[in-house]
N, C-alpha and C positions, 0 to 999 in steps of 0.2 A: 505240696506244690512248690514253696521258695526250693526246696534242695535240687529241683530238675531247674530252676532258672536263674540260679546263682551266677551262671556263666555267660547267660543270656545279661543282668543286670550288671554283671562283672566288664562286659565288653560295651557298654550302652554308656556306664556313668564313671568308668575310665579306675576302677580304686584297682589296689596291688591284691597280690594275690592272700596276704595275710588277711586283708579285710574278708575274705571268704571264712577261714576260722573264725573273727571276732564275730561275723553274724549267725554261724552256727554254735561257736559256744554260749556264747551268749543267752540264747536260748536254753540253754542246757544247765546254766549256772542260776539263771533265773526261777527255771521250774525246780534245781534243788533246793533253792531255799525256800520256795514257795511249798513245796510237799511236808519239809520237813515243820512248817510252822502253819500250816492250813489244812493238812489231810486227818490231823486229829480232832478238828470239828466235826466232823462228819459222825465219829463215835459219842457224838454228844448233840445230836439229835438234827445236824444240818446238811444231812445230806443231799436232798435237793436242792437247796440253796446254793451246795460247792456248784453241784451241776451247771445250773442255770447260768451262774456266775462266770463258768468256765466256757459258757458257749458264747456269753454277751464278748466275752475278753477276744477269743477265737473274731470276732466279726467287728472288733476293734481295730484287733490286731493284722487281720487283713485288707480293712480299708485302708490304715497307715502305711502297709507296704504298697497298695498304688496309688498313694498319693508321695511319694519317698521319691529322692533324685539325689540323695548321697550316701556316703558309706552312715555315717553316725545316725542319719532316719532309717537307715535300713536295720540297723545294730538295738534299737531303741524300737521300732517297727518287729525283730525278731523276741523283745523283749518280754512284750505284751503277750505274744502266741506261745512264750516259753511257760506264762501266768499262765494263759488258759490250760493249760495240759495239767498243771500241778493242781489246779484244782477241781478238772473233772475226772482226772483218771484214778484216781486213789478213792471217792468215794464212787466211784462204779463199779471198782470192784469188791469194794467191801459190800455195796447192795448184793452181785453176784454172788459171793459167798455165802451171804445172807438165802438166798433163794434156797436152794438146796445145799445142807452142810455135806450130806453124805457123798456127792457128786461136784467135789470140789471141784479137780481137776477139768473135767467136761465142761462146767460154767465159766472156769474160767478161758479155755480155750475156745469156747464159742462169742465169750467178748473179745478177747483176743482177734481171732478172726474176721471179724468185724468191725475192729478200730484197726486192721492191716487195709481191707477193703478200703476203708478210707482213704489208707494212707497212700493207695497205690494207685486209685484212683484221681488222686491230684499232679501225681507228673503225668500223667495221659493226657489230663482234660486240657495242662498246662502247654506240654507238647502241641496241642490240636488248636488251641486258642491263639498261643504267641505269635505264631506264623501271621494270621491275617488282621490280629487287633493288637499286635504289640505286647509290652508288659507287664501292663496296666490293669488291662481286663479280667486276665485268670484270676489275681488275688480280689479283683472284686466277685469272683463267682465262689473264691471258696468262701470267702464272707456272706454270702446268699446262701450256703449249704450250712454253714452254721446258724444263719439265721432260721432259716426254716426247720432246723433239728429242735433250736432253743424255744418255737411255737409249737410244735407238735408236741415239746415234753412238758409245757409249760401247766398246763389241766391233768397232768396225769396224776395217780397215787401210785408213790412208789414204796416197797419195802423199805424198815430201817433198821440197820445193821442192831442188835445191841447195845444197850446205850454204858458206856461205863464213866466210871469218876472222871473228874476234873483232872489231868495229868499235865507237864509240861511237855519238855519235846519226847521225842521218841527212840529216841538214843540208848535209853532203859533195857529197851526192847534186845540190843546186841550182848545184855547179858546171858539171854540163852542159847544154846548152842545150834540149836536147830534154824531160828531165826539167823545167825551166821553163816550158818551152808549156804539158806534160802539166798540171804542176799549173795554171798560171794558168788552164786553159782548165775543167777540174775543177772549180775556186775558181767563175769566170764562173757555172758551171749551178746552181752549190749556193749562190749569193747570196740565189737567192729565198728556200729556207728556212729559214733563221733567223727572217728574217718571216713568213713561213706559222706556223712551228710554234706560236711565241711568239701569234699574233693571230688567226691564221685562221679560230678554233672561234670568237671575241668576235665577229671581224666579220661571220660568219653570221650568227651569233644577231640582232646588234642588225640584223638587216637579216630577221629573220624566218623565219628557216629553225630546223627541229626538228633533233633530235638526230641521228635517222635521214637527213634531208637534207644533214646535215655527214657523216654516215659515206660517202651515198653521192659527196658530192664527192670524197673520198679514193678510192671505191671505181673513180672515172669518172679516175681519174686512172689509175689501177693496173691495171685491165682492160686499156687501150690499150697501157701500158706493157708488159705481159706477155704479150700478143699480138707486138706489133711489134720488141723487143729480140732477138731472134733476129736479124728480119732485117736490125735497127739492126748487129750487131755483123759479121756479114759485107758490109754494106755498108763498115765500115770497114776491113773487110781487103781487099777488093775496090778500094775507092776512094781509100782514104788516112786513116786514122784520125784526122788534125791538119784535113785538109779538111772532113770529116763533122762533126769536131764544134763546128767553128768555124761551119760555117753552120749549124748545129743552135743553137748558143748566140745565132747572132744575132737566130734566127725566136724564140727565147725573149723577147726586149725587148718589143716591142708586147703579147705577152700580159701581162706583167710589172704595165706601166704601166695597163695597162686594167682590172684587178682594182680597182684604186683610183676606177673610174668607175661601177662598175657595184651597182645596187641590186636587182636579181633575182635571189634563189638559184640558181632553174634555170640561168639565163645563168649562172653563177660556174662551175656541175656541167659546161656544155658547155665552157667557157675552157677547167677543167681535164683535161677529155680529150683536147683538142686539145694542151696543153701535154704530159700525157703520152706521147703518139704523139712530141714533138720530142725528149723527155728520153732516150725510148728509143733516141732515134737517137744521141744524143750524148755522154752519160753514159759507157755499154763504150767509144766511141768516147776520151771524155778519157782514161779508165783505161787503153786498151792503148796511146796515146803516153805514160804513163809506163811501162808494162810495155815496152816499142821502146828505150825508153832507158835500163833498168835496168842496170848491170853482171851476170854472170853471179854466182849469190848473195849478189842483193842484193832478190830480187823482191821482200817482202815488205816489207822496210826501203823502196823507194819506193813504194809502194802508202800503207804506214802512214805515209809523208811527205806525200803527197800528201790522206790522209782527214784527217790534221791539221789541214792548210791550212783543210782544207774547215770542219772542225769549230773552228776558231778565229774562221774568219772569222762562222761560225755563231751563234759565245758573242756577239760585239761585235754583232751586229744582233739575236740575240734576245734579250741585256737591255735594247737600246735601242729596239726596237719597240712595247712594249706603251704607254712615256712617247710616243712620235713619233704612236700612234695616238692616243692620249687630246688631245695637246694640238694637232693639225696636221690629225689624218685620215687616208683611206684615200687621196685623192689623192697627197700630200705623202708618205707610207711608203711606197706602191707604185712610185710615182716614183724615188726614191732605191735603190731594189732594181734597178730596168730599169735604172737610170746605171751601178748596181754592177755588171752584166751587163756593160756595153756596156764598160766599162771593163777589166776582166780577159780580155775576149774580143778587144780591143785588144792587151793584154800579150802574151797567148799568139799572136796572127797574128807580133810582132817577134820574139818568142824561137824562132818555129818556123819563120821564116826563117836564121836563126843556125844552127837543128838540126842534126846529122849526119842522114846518112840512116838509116833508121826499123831500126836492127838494134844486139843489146845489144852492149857493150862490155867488151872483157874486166875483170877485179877491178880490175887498173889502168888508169882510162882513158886513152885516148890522148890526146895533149896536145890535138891538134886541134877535140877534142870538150870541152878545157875553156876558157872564157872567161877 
């Protein structure tokens, strides 16, 4: 919901346009070091606790964004919501995994899809609310949708991943080489948004689109995604998970680069459908060559390795986005996001040549399997 009203709160409480980056990296910098130092609990028997924890944060961190009327409570406000992500999303999907090992990829596309559902459904509701109650109300309603997520899961019994030794961080993890594709290839798909988050909602606007036409860009993303990740994730278990999403990342470039040419809302709404139909493919896909490569209790520690990554590379473009827009344009930052594709989806094609083949390794890896 904040990335559709960045512009809205941008225009309301007067900050520059760089203050759009620091509240999107920010987040992004928060949940890397939160995954990288919290998502290996989870392999040590706390996985619903991450959860719980991650949804209390979520309904924290939304009440402090409508109670916020400056850059540094907003900045401090996206802080919280950066916590909540690092630590529900690295032990939900090692539960996923946990469900069915055989049917990796499928599992994790069907969470996948359902944490896009989420996601796309908050610039809608947001769009739909600002108009008549301001900017206050939305992030108390997403703070009511985590509350009621955090009671409904609160009685339940969930699976738990494997439990393995006491380890420190997860960094371990980048000795194997498949675990390297995983993430680089991960990294590749999630380059674009750090500049979406940070820019996306501005470059609509100054291009003419209403609030509603930004929700439904998000929305045109996430329909397709939710539809199709199903069949994105059994295509990767079918196909070859490091295959699928290496060419999934590459058809990513062109759309990438092309956002930076285009002056048409509408034309933006169809890219981003398009783009969502390839993310679907690719996305569960990166995620189960890190899961293919994990050591046995260790799921969640490379899962939360791998959302790091993502979310680091995250912080560093979306504080740098909002200055690259302002002083360069939409060409020049979209441009630089497709390079950033095209370059980590590089890295992962060499490191998933190196791989072992696609099956976890015991708690000690085999020497074979380490560079």
């Amino acid at each position: 919901m904040v990335f559709s009203l960045l512009s809205d709160l941008q225009d309301k409480y007067r900050f520059p346009n760089y203050g759009l980056g620091l509240i999107a990296g920010t987040g992004f910098l928060v949940g890397f070091v939160g995954q990288i130092l919290l998502a290996p609990l989870a392999d040590r028997g706390h996985s619903k606790t991450l959860l719980i924890a991650g949804l209390a944060m979520a309904v924290l961190g939304s009440v402090f964004f409508a109670l916020s009327s400056s850059l540094l409570a907003f900045v401090c406000s996206r802080a919280v919501v950066g916590l909540s992500n690092s630590l529900f999303l690295p032990a939900s999907r090692a539960i996923a995994v946990t469900i069915e090992p055989g049917n990796v990829g499928h599992r994790l596309s069907v969470l996948g899809g359902v944490e896009l559902a989420g996601f796309v459904t908050g610039p809608v509701l947001g769009g739909w609310l600002v108009g008549p109650f301001g900017v206050r109300v939305p992030f108390l309603a997403a703070g009511a949708f985590a509350l009621a997520g955090g009671l409904m899961l609160l009685p339940r019994a969930l699976p738990q991943p494997p439990l393995g030794p006491p380890r420190g961080l997860a960094f371990d993890l980048l000795r194997i080489p498949r675990i390297r594709a995983g993430v680089a290839l991960s990294v590749a798909l999630f380059v674009p948004v750090g500049f979406y988050d940070a820019v996306l909602d501005r470059y609509m606007t100054d291009r003419g689109a209403s609030n509603t036409m930004i929700g439904f860009a998000f929305l045109a993303f996430g329909i397709p995604f939710a539809i199709v990740a199903s069949f994105g994730g059994r295509l990767a278990d079918r196909r070859g998970a490091l295959r699928v999403g290496l060419i999934s990342a590459v058809l990513v470039v062109p759309i990438t680069v092309g956002y930076g040419f285009v002056t048409v809302p509408l034309v933006i709404v169809a890219m981003s459908a398009v783009e969502g139909i390839i993310q679907a493919i690719g996305s569960p896909a990166s995620q189960a060559v890190v899961a293919d490569g994990a050591p046995v209790g260790r799921a969640a520690a490379a899962q939360g390795l791998a959302g790091s990554m993502n979310l680091l590379v995250g912080a560093f473009t979306g504080y740098a986005a909002g200055t690259i827009y302002e002083t360069y344009g939409s060409e020049v930052l979209f441009g630089i996001a497709g390079a950033g594709v095209l370059l980590f989806t590089a890295v992962a094609a060499a490191y998933g040549r190196r791989g072992a083949a696609p099956a976890a390794p015991p708690l000690a890896p085999h020497p074979a399997q380490i560079s």
